[in-house]
Residue, then its C-alpha position, 0 to 999 in steps of 0.5 A: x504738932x499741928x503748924x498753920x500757915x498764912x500766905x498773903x499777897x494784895x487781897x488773896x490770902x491761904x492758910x496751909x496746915x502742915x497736917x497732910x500739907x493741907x490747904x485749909x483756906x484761900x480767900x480773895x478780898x473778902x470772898x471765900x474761894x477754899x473752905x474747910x469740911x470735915x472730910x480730907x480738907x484741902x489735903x494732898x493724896x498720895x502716893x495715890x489718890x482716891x480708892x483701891x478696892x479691898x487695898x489689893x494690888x500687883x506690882x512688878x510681879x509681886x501683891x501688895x495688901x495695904x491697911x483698910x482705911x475707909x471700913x465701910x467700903x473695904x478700901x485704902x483710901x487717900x493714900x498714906x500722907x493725907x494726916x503725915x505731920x510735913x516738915x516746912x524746908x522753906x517759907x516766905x510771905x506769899x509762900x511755902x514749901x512742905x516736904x515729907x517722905x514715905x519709908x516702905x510702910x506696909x502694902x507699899x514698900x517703896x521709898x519716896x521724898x514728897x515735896x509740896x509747894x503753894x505759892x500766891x502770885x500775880x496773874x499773867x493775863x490781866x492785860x487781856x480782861x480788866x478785872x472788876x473784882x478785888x484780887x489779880x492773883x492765883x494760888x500756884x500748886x506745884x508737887x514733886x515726887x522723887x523716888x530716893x529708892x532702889x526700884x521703880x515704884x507705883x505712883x498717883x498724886x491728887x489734891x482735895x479742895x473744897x470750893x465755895x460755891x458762891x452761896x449756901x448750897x452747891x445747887x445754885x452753881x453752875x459747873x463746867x467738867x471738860x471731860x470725856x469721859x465718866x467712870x461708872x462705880x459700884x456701890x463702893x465707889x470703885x470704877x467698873x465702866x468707862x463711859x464716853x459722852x459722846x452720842x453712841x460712843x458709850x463703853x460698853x453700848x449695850x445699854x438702853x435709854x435709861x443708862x444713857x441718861x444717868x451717863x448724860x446727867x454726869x455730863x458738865x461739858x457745857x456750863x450749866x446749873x448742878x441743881x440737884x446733882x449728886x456728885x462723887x464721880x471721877x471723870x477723864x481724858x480731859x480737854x485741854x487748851x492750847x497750852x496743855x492744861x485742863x480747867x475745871x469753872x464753878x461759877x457762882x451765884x454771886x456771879x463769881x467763876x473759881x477756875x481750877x487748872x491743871x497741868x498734863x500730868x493729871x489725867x482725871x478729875x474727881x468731883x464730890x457734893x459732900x452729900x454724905x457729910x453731916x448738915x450744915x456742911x451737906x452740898x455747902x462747898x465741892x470738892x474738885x480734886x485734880x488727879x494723876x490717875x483715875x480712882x482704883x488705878x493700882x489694881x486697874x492697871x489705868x493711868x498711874x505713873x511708874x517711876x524708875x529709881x532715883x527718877x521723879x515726876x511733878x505735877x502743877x495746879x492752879x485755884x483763881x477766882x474772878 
């Protein structure tokens, strides 16, 4: 049975689903920030993100075959949790805390406890800008992963929020990606080069003008309008601030600017336009997927996480809007 939860604080509200440990909704004033689709709203991907192609990968000397979950491109998609029914271990007005665990399912035979916890809390910085819109809070994302086995096991965690773009349409948004580089995918989305955007640094440089400017229209380092852009694309070596953390601005055409953060356990993010989903919800919202490794990670080799025996990893995010 499927459980909602609804957190409040001031102005800022959320909705939870224990279904995959979603995050269905959150809501400043009277202003949308997370909306439900129809595809993966707002749930949590683990023990790896995104795709695996022909859901094959080694480990530690032996292969591993997990089911085909996504049919049409022959990969394991999302991981193994995104539609796992979540217990809730504790609860308050402003927050909740979920937890599962995953018992060495097939094509993954490693045992871990996952536990999520979203909480609504008052901003730190509000000294430092006035703020003339309702709301003075952020939504907190923090997510553990403990390995209760006996062996070190692979592991990735991602989230998939669908943000409101201020308007019907993603097209009147402006976006702003602080990152280096772009996976460049097959037609099955699987990442096949590395390409930096930096002028001449591109992986491999053996292309011509043509290639580099489909590179140059993925590149969001600066704000500008997504117009007609179309979006599945992970992106990595994210910039940071001085505190470590990467942050990822949608600014609305409500004037509007919704802040996704995440801390230096993500390494990549992945960015999509809903451009295959049915109208009216084509290009209604974006999803701004924070990840610990890169999509396909497991047979790559790139950027996931090992955890040894009886050890964990957390990883921290944040949604706000101003």
């Amino acid at each position: 049975m499927t459980d909602l939860i609804e957190l409040a604080l001031g102005d800022d509200s959320a909705v939870v689903s224990t279904s995959g440990a979603a995050l269905l909704d959150y809501t400043v004033g009277d202003r949308p920030v997370v909306v439900q689709m129809s595809a993966f709203d707002g749930a949590v991907l683990a023990p790896w993100p995104n795709r695996i192609a022909d859901g094959r990968y080694d480990f530690n000397g032996r292969s591993h075959q997990l089911p085909i979950t996504e049919v049409s491109r022959e990969t394991s998609l999302h991981g193994l949790v995104a539609e796992t029914a979540w217990k809730v271990s504790q609860r308050n007005d402003a927050s909740v805390r979920l937890e599962t665990d995953i018992s060495g399912p097939p094509g993954y035979p490693f045992e871990l406890s996952l536990e999520v916890t979203y909480a609504l809390v008052e901003r730190e910085d509000e000294g430092e800008c006035a703020n003339e819109y309702e709301g003075s809070g952020e939504l907190r994302i923090l997510a553990v992963a403990r390995n209760i086995g006996h062996e070190t096991v692979p592991f990735g965690f991602g989230f998939h929020p669908w943000i409101h773009p201020g308007a019907e349409r993603v097209d009147q948004a402006q976006l702003l990606v602080p990152a280096e580089t772009w996976f460049e995918t097959d037609d099955r989305l699987i990442p096949q080069t590395i390409r930096h955007f930096d002028t001449g640094s591109y992986i491999p440089a053996d292309h011509g003008p043509e290639e580099a400017s489909c590179v140059l229209c993925k590149d969001f380092r600066a704000l500008r309008t997504l117009g007609p852009a179309i979006l599945d694309d992970a992106f990595g070596t994210p910039q940071r601030g001085d505190d470590g953390w990467s942050r990822v601005r949608l600014r609305g055409a409500d004037d509007r600017t919704v802040t996704i953060g995440m801390d230096e356990s993500f390494r990549a993010w992945q960015l999509c336009t809903g451009d295959e989903l049915d109208q009216p919800l084509r290009r209604s919202a974006i999803a701004i997927e924070p990840m610990t490794c890169p999509p396909n990670a497991f047979a790559s080799g790139l950027d996931f996480d090992v955890i040894e025996a009886q050890g964990e990893l957390s990883a921290e995010w944040t949604v706000s809007l101003r």
